[in-house]
C-alpha positions as CSV (number, residue, x, y, z in Angstrom):
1,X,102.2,121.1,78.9
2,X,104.8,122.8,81.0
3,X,102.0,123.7,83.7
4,X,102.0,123.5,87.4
5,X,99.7,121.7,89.9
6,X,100.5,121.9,93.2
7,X,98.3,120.8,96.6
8,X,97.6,122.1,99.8
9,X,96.7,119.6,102.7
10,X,96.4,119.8,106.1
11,X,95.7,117.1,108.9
12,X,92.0,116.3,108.8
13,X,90.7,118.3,106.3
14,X,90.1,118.4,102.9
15,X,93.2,118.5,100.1
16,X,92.8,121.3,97.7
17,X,94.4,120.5,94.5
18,X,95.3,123.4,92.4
19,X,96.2,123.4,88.6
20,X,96.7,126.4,86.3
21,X,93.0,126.9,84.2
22,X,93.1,126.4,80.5
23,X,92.6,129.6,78.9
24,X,96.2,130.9,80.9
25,X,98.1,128.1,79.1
26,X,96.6,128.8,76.1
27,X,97.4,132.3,76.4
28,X,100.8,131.5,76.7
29,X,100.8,130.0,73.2
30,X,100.8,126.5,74.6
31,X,98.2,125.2,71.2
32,X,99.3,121.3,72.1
33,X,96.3,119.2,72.2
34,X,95.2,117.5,75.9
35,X,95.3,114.2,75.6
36,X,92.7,112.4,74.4
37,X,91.3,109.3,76.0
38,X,93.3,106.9,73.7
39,X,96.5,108.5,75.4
40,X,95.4,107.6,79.1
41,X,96.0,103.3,77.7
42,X,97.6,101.2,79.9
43,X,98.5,104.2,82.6
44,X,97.9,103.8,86.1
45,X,95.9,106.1,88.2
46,X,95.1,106.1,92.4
47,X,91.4,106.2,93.0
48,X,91.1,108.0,96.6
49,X,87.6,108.1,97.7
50,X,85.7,107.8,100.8
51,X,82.7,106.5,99.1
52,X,82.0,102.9,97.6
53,X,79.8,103.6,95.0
54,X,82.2,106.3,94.0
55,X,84.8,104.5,93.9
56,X,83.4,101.8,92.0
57,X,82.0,104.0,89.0
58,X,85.6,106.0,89.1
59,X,86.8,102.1,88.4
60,X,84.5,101.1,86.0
61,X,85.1,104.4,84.0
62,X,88.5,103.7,84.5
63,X,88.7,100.5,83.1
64,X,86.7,101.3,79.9
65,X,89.4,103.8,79.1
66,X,92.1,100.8,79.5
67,X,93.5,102.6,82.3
68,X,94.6,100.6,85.3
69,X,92.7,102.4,88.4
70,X,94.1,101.2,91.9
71,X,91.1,102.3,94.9
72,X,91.7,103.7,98.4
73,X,89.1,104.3,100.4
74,X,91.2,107.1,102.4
75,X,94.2,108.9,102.4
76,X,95.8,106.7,104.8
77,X,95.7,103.7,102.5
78,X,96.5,106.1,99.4
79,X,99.9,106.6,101.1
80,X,100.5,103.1,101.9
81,X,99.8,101.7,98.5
82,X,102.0,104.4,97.1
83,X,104.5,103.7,100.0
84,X,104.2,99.7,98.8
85,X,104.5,100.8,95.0
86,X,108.2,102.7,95.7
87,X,109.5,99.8,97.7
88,X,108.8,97.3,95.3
89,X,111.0,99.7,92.6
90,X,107.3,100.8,90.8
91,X,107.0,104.1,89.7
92,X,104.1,105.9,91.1
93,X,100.9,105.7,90.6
């Protein structure tokens, strides 16, 4: 989509994830269709959430989309699983 999605974080506080809204890229003349969820198959995605029960629905949505969902429970363990995925030659997550 040729878009941009950048994030702003700071030591113990919140990350604020930006990304470009819709009707700009449209605009633009960008008429490609999102994704659907057919497209998200087999892909892996990092699950970072403080909360168990969130995590666990974010998984089981997850899943039913054939996606491959990996949990974190914080952002500590987000970098060390990514940090584990890049010495072992994996792409990221």
């Amino acid at each position: 989509m040729q878009g941009r999605i950048w994030v702003d974080s700071h030591l113990d506080r919140a990350a604020n994830f930006t990304l470009p809204p819709r009707s700009k890229l449209h605009l633009r003349g960008e008429d490609r269709a999102l994704p659907g969820v057919e497209d998200l198959a087999g892909r892996s995605v990092l699950v970072v959430d403080d909360n168990a029960t969130n995590r666990r629905i974010l998984r089981d949505m997850l899943t039913q989309w054939k996606m491959q969902p990996v949990l974190a429970e914080d952002g500590a363990l987000a970098l060390l699983l990514l940090e584990q995925r890049a010495e072992c030659g994996l792409s990221s997550i």
